[in-house]
VEXDREN-2710 file (C-alpha; in Angstrom, 1 decimal):
% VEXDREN-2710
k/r/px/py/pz
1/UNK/2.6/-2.3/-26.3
2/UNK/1.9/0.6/-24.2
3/UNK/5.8/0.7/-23.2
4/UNK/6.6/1.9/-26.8
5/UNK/3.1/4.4/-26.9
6/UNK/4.8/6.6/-23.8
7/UNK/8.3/6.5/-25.3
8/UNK/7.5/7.2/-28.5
9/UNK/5.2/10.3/-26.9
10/UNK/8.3/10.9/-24.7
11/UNK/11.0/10.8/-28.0
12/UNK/8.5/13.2/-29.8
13/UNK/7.3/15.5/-27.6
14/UNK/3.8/14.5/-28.1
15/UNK/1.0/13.4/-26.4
16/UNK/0.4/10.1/-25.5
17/UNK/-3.3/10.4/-26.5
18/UNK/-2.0/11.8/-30.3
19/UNK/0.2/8.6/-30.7
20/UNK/-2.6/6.2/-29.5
21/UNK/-5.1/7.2/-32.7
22/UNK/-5.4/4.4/-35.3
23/UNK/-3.5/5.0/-38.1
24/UNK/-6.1/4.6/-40.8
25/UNK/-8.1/7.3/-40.0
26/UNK/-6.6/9.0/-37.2
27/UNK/-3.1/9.6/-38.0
28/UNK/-1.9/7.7/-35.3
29/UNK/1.1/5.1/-34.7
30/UNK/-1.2/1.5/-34.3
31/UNK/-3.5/-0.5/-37.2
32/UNK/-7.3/-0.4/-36.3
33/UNK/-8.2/-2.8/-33.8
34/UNK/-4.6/-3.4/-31.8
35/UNK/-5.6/-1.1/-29.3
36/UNK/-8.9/1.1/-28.4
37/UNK/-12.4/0.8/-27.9
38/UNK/-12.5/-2.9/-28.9
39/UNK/-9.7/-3.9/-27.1
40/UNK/-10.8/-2.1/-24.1
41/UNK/-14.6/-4.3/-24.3
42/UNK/-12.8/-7.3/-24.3
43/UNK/-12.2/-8.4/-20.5
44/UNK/-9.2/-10.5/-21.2
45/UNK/-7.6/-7.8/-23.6
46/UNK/-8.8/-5.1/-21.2
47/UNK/-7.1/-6.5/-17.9
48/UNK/-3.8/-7.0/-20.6
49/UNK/-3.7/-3.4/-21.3
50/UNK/-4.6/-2.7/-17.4
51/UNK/-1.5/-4.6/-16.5
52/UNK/0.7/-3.5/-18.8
53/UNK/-0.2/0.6/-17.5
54/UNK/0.5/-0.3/-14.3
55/UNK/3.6/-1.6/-15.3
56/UNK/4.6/1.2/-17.7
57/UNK/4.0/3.6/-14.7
58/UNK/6.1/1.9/-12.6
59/UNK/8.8/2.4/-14.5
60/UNK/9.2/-0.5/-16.7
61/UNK/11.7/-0.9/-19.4
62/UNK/11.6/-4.4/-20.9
63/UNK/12.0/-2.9/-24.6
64/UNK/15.0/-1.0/-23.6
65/UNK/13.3/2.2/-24.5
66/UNK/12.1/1.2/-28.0
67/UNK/9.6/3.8/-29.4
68/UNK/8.0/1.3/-32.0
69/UNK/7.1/-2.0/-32.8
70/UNK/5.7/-4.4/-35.7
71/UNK/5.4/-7.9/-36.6
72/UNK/5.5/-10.3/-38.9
73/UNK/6.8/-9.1/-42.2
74/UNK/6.5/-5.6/-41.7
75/UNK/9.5/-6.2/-38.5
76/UNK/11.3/-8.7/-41.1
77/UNK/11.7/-5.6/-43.5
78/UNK/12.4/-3.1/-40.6
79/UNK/15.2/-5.2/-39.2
80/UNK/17.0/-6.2/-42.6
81/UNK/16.7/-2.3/-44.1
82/UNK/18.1/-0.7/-40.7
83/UNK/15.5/2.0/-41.1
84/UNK/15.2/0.9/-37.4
85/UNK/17.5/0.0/-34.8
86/UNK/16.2/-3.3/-33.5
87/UNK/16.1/-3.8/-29.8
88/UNK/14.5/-7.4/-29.1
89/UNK/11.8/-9.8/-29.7
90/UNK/8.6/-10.9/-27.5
91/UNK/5.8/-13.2/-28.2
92/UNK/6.4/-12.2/-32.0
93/UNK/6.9/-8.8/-31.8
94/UNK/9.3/-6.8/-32.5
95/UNK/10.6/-3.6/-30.6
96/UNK/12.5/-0.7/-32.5
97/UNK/13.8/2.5/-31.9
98/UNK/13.9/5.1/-34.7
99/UNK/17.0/4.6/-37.2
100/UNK/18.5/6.0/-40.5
101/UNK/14.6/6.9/-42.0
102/UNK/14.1/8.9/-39.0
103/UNK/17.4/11.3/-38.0
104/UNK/15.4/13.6/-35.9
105/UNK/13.7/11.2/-34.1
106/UNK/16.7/8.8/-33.6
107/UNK/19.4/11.7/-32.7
108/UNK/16.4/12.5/-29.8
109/UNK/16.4/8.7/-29.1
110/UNK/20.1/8.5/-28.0
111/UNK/20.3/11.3/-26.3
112/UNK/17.4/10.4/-24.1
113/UNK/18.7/7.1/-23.7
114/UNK/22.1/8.3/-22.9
115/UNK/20.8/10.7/-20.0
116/UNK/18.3/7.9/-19.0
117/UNK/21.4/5.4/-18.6
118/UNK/23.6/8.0/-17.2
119/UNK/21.2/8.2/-14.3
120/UNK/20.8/4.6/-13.9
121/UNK/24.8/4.1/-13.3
122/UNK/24.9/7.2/-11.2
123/UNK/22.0/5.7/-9.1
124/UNK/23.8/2.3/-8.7
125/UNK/26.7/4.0/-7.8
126/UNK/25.3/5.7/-5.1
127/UNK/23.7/2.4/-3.5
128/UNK/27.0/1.6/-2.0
129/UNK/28.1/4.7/-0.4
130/UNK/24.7/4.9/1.2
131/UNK/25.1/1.8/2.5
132/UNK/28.3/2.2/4.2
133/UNK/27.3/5.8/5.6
134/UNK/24.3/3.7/7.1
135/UNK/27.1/1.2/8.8
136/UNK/25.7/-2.0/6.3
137/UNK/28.7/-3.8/4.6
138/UNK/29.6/-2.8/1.2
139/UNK/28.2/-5.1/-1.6
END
């Protein structure tokens, strides 16, 4: 999911391009053929991952800022171990954020989620004082 690509580029300080490499032969976070060139030729996989950019620009946070995700038995083992913090499921897939096998990682993981949080209730408690100071009734 390209959610997880940009927060996990975010959490690391990398770049979004380094984490998108295959991991065979690249270095990179996802398993030949997920993502990339194939992907891309495929029109329905193509307008997918065209969606889900738009979305992830936008601002979108259905994974509650996971960093990483797996399937199958691969997010069986990740969720019993703890080596991740498990965030939710969707359409089989799993979504982590880093946990006890990566402390660096995970320490930069809450405290980006902290801030990010922090400005989300700061934000909604703004909304009403705007709104009276614009004369609308209070929610």
């Amino acid at each position: 999911m390209l959610e997880t690509l940009v927060n996990r580029s975010m959490n690391r300080g990398t770049s979004i391009e380094k984490e998108a490499r295959w991991h065979e032969n690249e270095g990179g976070y996802y398993q030949q053929g997920s993502m990339g060139h194939g992907a891309l030729k495929n029109p329905r996989h193509r307008a997918v991952l065209e969606h889900s950019l738009e979305q992830v620009l936008s601002g979108s946070n259905i994974t509650g800022n996971a960093t990483d995700n797996s399937s199958a038995g691969l997010a069986a083992r990740e969720k019993a171990s703890g080596t991740f913090r498990h965030h939710l499921d969707v359409n089989g897939e799993s979504f982590f954020s880093p946990g006890s096998a990566e402390p660096a990682p995970r320490d930069r993981w809450q405290r980006q989620n902290w801030a990010a949080e922090t400005m989300k209730a700061a934000e909604a408690a703004k909304k009403p004082a705007e709104m009276l100071a614009a004369g609308e009734a209070a929610p």
